[in-house]
C-alpha positions in Angstrom: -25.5 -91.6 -42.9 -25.7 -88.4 -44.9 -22.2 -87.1 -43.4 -20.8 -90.6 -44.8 -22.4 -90.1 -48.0 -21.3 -86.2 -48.2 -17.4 -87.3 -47.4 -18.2 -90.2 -50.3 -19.4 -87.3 -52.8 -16.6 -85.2 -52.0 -13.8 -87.8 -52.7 -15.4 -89.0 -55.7 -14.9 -85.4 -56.6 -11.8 -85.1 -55.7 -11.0 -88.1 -58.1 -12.6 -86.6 -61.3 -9.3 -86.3 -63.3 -9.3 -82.3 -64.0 -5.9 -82.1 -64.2 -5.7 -82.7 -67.8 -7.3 -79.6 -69.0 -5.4 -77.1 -66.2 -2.5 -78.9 -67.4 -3.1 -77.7 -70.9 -4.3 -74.6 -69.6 -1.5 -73.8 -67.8 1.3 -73.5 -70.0 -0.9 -71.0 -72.2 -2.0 -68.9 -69.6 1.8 -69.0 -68.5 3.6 -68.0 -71.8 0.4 -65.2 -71.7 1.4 -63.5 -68.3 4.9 -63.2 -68.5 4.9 -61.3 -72.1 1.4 -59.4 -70.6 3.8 -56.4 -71.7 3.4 -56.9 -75.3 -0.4 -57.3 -74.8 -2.9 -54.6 -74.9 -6.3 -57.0 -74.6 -7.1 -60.5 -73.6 -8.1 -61.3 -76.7 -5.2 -63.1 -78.1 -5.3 -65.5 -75.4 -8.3 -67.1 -76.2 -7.9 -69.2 -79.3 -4.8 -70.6 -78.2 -6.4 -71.6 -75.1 -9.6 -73.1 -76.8 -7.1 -75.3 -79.2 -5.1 -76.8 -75.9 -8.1 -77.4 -73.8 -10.6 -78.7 -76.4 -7.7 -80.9 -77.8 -6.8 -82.7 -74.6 -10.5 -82.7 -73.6 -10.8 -84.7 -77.0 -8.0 -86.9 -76.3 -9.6 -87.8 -72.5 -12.7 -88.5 -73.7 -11.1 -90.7 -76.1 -9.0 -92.6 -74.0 -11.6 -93.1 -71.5 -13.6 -94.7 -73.6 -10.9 -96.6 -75.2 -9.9 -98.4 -71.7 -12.6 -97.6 -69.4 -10.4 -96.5 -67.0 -10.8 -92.6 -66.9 -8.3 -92.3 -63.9 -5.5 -94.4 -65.8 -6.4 -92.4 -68.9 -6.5 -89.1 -67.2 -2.5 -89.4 -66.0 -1.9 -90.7 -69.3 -3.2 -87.4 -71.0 -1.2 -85.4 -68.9 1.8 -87.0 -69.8 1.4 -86.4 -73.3 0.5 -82.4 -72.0 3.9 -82.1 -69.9 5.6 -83.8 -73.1 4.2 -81.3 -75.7 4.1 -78.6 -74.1 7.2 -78.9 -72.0 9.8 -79.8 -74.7 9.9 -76.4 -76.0 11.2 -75.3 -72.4 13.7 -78.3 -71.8 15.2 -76.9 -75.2 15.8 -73.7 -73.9 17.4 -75.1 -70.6 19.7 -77.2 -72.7 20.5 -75.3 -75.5 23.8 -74.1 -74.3 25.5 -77.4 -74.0 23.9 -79.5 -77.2 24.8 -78.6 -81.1 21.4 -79.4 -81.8 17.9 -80.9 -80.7 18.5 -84.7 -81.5 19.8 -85.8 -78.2 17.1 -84.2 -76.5 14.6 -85.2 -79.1 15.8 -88.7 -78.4 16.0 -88.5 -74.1 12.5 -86.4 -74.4 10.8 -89.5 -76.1 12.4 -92.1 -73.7 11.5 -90.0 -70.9 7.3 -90.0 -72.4 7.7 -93.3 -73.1 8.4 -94.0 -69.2 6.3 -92.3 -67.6 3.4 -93.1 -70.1 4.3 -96.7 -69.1 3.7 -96.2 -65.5 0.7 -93.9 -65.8 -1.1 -96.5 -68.2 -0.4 -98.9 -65.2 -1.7 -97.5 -62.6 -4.2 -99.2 -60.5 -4.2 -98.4 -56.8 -1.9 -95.4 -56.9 -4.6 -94.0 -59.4 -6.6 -92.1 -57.4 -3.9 -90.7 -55.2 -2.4 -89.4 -58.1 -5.1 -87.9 -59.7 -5.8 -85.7 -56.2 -2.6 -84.7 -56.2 -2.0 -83.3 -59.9 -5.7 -82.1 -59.4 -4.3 -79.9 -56.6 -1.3 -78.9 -58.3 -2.2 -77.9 -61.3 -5.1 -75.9 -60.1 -2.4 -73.8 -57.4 -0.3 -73.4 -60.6 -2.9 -72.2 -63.3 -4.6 -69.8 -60.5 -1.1 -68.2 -59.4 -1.0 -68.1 -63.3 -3.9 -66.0 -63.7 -3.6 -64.0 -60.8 -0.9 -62.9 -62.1 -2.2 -62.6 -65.6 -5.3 -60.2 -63.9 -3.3 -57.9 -62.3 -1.0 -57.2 -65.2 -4.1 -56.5 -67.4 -5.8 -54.5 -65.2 -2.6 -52.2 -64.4 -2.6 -52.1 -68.5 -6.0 -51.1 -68.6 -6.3 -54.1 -70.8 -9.3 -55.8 -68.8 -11.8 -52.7 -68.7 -10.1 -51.7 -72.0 -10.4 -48.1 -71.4 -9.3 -45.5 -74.3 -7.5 -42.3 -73.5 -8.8 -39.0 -74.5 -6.8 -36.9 -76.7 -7.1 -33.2 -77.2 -9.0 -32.0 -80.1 -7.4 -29.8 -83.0 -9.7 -28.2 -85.5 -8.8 -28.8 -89.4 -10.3 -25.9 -91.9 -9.7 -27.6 -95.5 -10.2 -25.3 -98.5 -12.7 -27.5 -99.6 -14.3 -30.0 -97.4 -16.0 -31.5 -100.3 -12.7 -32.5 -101.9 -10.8 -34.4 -99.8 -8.0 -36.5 -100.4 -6.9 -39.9 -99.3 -4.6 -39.7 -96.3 -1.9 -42.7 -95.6 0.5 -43.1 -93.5 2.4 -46.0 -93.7 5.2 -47.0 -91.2 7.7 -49.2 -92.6 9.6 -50.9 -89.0 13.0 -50.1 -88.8 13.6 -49.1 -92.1 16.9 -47.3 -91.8 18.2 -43.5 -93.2 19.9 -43.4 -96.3 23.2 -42.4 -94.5 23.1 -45.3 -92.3 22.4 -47.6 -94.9 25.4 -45.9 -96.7 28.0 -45.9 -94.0 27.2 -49.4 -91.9 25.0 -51.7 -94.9 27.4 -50.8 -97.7 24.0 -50.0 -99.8 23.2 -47.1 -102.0 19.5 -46.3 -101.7 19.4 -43.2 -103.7 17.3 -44.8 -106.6 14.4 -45.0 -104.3 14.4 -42.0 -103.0 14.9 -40.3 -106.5 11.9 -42.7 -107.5 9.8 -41.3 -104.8 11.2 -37.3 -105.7 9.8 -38.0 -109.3 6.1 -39.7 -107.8 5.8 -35.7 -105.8 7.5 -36.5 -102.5 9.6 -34.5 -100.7 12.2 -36.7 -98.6 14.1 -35.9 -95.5 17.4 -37.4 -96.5 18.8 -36.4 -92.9 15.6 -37.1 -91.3 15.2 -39.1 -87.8 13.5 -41.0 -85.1 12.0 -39.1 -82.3 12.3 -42.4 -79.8 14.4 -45.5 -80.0 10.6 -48.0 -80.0 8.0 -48.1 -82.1 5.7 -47.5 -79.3 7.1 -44.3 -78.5 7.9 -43.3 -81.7 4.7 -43.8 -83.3 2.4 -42.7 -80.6 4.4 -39.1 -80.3 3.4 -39.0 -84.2 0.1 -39.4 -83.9 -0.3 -36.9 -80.9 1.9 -34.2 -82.9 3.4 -33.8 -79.4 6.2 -34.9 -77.9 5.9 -37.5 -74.5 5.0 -36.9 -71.2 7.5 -39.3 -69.6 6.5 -38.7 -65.7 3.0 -39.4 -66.8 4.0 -42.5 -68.6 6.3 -43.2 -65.4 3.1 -43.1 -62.8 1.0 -45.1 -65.1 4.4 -48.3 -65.3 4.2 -50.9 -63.0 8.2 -50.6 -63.0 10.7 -48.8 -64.8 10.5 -51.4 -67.6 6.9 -51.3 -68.0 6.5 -50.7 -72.0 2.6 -51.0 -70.7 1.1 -47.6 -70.6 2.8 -46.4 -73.8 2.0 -49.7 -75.7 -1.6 -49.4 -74.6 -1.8 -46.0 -76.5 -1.0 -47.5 -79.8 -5.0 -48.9 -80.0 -6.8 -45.6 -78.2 -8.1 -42.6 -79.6 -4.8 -40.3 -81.4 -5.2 -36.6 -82.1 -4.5 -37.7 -86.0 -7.3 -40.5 -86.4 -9.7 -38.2 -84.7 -9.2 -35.1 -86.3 -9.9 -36.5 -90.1 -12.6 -38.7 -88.4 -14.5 -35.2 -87.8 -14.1 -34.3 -91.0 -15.9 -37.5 -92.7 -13.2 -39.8 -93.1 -13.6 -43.2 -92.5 -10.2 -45.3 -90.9 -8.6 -48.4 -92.4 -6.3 -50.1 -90.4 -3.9 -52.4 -91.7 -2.4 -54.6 -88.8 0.3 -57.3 -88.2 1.0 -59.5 -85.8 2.2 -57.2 -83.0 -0.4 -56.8 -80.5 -0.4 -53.5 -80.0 -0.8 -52.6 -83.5 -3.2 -55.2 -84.6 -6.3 -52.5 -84.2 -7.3 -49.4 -83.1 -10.7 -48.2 -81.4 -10.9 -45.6 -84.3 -11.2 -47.9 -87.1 -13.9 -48.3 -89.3 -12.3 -51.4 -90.5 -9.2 -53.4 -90.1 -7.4 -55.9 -92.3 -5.0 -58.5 -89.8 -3.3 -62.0 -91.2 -6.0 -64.0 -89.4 -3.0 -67.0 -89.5 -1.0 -67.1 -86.2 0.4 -63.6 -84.9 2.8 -63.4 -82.3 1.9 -65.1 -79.1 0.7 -68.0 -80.7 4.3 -68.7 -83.2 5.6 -68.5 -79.5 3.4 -70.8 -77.8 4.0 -73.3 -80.9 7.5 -73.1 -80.3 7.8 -74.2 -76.6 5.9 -77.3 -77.6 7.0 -80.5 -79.5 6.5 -79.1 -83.1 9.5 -77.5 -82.6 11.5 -80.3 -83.2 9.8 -81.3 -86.2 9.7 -78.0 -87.7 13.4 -77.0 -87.5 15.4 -79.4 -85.0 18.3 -76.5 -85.0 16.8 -73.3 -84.2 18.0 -71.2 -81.1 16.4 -71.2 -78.4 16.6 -67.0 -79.0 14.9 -67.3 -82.4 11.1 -68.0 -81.4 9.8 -67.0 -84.3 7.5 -69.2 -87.4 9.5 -67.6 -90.5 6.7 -68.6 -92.8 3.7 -67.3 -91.0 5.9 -63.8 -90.7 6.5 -63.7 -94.6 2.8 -64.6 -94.9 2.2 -61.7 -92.6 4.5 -59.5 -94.5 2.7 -59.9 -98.1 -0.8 -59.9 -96.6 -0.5 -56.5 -95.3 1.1 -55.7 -98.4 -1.4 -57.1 -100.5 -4.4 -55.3 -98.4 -2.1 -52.0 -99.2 -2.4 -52.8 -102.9 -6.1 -53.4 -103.0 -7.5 -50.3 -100.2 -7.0 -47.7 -103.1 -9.8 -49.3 -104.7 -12.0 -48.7 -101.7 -14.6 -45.3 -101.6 -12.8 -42.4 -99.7 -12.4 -39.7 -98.1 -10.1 -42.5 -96.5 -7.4 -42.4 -93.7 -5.4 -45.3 -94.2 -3.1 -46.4 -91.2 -0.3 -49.4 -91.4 2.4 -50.8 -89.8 4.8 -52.8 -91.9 7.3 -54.9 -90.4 9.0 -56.1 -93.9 11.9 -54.6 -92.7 12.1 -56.0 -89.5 13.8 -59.4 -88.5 13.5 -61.8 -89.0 14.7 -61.7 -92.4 12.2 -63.8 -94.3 12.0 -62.0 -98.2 14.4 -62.3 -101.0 15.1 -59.2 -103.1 12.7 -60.7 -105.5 10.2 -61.8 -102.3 11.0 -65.9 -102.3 11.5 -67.1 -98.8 15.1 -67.0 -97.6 14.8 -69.4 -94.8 17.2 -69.5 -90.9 20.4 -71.2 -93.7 20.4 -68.6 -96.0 20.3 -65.6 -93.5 23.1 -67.8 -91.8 25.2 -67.6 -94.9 24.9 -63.9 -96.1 25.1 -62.2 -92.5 22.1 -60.3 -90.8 23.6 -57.0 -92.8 23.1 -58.4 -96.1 19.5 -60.1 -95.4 18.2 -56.8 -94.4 19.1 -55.2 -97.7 17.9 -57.6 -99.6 14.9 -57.4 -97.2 14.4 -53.6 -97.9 14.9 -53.9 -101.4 11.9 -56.4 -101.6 10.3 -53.6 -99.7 11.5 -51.0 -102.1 9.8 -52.5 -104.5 6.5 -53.3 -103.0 6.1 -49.8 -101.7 6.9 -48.2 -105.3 4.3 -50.5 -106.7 1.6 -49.3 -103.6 2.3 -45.6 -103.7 1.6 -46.2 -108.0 -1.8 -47.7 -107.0 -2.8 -44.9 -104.7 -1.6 -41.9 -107.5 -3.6 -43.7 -110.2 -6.7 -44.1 -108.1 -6.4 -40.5 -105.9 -4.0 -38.2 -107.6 -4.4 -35.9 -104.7 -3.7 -38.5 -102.4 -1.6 -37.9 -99.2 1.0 -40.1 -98.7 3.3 -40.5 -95.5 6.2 -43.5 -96.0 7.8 -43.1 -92.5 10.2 -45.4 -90.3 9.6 -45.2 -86.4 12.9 -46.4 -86.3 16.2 -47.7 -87.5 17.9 -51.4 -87.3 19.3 -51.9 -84.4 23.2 -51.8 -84.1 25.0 -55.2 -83.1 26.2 -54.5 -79.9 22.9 -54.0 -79.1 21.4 -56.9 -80.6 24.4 -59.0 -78.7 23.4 -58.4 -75.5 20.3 -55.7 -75.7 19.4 -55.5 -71.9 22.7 -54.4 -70.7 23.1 -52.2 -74.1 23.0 -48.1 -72.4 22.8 -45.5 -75.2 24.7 -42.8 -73.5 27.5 -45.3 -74.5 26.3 -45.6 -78.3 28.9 -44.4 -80.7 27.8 -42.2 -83.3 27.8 -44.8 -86.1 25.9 -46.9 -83.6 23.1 -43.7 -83.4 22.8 -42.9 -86.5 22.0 -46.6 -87.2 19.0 -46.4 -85.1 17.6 -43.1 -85.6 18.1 -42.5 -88.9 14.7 -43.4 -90.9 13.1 -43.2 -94.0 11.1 -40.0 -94.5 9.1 -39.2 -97.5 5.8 -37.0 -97.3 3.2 -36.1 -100.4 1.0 -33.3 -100.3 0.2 -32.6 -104.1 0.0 -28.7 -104.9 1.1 -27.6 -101.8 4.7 -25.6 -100.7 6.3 -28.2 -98.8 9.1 -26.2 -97.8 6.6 -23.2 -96.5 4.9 -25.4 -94.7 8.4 -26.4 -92.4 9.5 -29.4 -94.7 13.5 -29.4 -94.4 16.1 -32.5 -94.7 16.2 -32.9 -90.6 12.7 -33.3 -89.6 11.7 -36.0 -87.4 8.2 -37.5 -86.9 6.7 -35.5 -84.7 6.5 -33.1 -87.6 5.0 -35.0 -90.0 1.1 -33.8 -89.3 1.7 -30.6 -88.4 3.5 -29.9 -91.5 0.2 -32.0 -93.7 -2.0 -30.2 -91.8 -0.7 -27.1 -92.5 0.0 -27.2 -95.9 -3.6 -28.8 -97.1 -5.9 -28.7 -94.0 -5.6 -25.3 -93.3 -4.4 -25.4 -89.4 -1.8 -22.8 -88.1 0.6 -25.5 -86.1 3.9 -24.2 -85.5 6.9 -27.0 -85.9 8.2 -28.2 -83.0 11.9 -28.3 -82.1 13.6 -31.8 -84.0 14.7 -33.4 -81.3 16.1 -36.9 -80.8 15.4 -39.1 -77.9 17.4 -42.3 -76.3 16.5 -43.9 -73.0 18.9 -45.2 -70.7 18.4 -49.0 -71.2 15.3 -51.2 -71.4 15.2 -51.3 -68.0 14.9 -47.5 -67.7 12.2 -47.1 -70.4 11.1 -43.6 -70.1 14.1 -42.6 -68.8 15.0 -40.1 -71.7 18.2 -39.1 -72.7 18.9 -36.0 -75.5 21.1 -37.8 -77.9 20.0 -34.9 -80.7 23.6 -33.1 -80.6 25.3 -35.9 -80.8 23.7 -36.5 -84.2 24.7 -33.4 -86.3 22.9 -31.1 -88.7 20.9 -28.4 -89.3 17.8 -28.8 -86.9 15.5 -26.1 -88.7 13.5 -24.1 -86.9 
């Protein structure tokens, strides 16, 4: 009798209709594990997985109680899952031979309708059904996040450990007079000769703007690396990469992991004014691995979508009702990147106000695609960049971000005179060959148009009252620099400059795999 009623127990288990919430669990989780890459924590993950498994929990309970039949209304549920979440996906599969979204927006709808038809109507079937997607989907979700643990952990992501940087001591003349130090990255912000030669577009009257606010600029100044990851974490360290260390720590020769991972750990910079009684504001935006930092006293992020979730919204059915055209290569939620954009540069133009000794780092992707400002900042919108050409949106892009940052660096002079102010670009636009078909691009093939696109940057650096040019300021300095020149010229430290050098890798595939692409670039290196 109590075997019978344990077998009883057991298949009435086996019945509960579970699959619903793995269903919506799954395709988060999913999305989550095959860009783990980009991510440095877990903690994007969450919210987006709350929202799609407390929604269809809500829309069970709901139908349950609706029809009274919580097996019919479970395979109903997951129909509408697999038809939100799956549409995004079919798109993609499809893209190549429709003009646009309608006849799959049409068959997608027939195809719900169906089977929404046939689950409603289950009777009998019912509980074989529901055992089987309970099986299912639980084999898919845990493969999922199986996955999903092991390409944290070999990120470091789960434990979330931070790296240890070598100490340097700063001696300021005055330690009670300390000024504000920024350093603002502006993402792929390109060098006046590129911008010249390949955009057609003078940018002289900004950098004479910035000559006449005290900065010295680097008109010949560029990129140490081809990523921001590399790039920005070599400027922080005031050290150029270990690349077989990097290489031991990568799951594969494509692993952008270990070096992503840095971006959010103790750096030499950070720490260093950190012991001398600054406090560290971080401005954010919504690329994981620049969201935060463990340093930072406080951080300001767009709490709207960042980038995983505009993803995971565009594999689902709102993607059809947002912009029935878009490519299947074009993930991204326009609007909530502009609203990124001018968040991070409104935070910019209100931290001046805030007490100091202050180091303030942000990363500013208003020069990045896609291209979602105006000259005058109005929303340009997937028709408009269509029209002008990717060449002419960036302009007007940068010019938006001309202004902005003249406006910024204004705010910071008026409220710290002394202030400290690094406008730098980690890296250059991209060249179109590379954009066509970027995993098969290989730099040792990248004509020198195509190079100096990329690693020419923006460069300006002010250090009020001090000899720039004593300190190893010269019109070919790359990043890596940047602090050892500040730091010499008004924290009293001894650094000598490092060689400029210029570094490609291979291909994506090969992404420590560094090539010297410096000669190939001209110039007068310095010292």
């Amino acid at each position: 009798m109590l075997t019978a009623r344990r077998g009883a127990i057991q298949r009435d288990l086996g019945s509960i209709p579970l699959h619903p919430l793995l269903a919506a669990a799954y395709p988060v989780v999913f999305l989550f594990a095959t860009n783990a890459a980009e991510q440095v924590t877990l903690g994007g993950l969450w919210l987006p997985l709350l929202i799609s498994v407390g929604a269809t929990a809500v829309l069970l309970v709901a139908l349950g109680l609706l029809s009274r039949n919580w097996l019919a209304s479970g395979l109903v549920t997951t129909v509408i899952v697999v038809a939100v979440f799956g549409y995004g996906h079919a798109w993609n599969a499809v893209s190549e031979q429709l003009d646009s979204q309608w006849p799959l927006i049409a068959g997608w709808a027939g195809l719900a309708a169906l089977a929404l038809f046939f689950a409603s109507g289950a009777r009998g079937s019912a509980r074989l059904w529901t055992r089987l997607l309970n099986v299912v989907t639980a084999i898919l979700l845990a493969f999922n996040i199986w996955g999903l643990g092991s390409s944290m952990i070999a990120l470091g992501a789960v434990e979330a450990p931070v790296g240890d940087v070598s100490p340097i001591d700063l001696a300021p003349a005055d330690p009670d007079d300390l000024p504000d130090v920024y350093y603002i990255i502006v993402d792929r912000y390109g060098g006046p000769t590129a911008l010249a030669e390949t955009y057609g577009f003078d940018n002289e009257p900004f950098l004479t703007a910035l000559e006449g606010r005290g900065f010295g600029v680097a008109r010949h100044a560029h990129a140490n690396y081809i990523k921001t990851p590399l790039s920005v974490v070599s400027s922080l360290d005031l050290e150029y990469l270990d690349a077989e260390q990097l290489e031991s720590e990568a799951t594969s020769a494509g692993d952008r992991g270990p070096i992503q991972r840095r971006l959010s750990e103790h750096r030499v910079v950070p720490t260093a004014l950190k012991e001398l009684g600054y406090s560290y504001i971080h401005v954010g935006n919504w690329w994981a691995p620049t969201q935060t930092n463990v340093d930072a006293d406080r951080v300001f992020r767009y709490e709207g979508q960042d980038e995983f979730s505009s993803a995971l919204l565009q594999t689902t059915i709102l993607r059809a009702w947002s912009e029935p055209n878009v490519a299947p290569d074009d993930p991204w939620d326009w609007n909530t990147m502009r609203d990124n954009n001018i968040y991070a540069l409104d935070r910019l133009d209100e931290i001046p106000g805030l007490p100091g000794p202050k180091y303030v780092f942000a990363h500013l992707v208003t020069t990045h695609p896609p291209y979602v400002h105006d000259v005058d900042g109005s929303m340009t919108g997937r028709d408009q960049v269509a029209e002008l050409g990717d060449r002419e949106s960036y302009v007007r892009q940068l010019q938006y971000a001309n202004t902005r940052l003249l406006g910024i660096v204004d705010r910071i002079i008026a409220s710290d005179p002394g202030a400290v102010i690094m406008l730098q670009a980690d890296e250059g636009p991209f060249p179109e060959r590379y954009d066509a078909d970027d995993w098969s691009f290989r730099w040792a093939d990248a004509t020198a148009e195509e190079l100096e696109q990329k690693f020419g940057i923006l460069y300006a650096m002010r250090v009020p009252g001090a000899d720039l040019e004593g300190a190893g300021f010269h019109d070919w300095l790359t990043p890596v620099n940047a602090f050892r020149i500040i730091f010499n010229a008004r924290f009293g430290s001894d650094f000598e400059l490092l060689p400029d050098r210029v570094y490609a890798h291979t291909d994506l595939r090969h992404f420590y795999d560094f090539i010297d692409v410096t000669d190939r670039l001209g110039g007068d290196r310095g010292p």
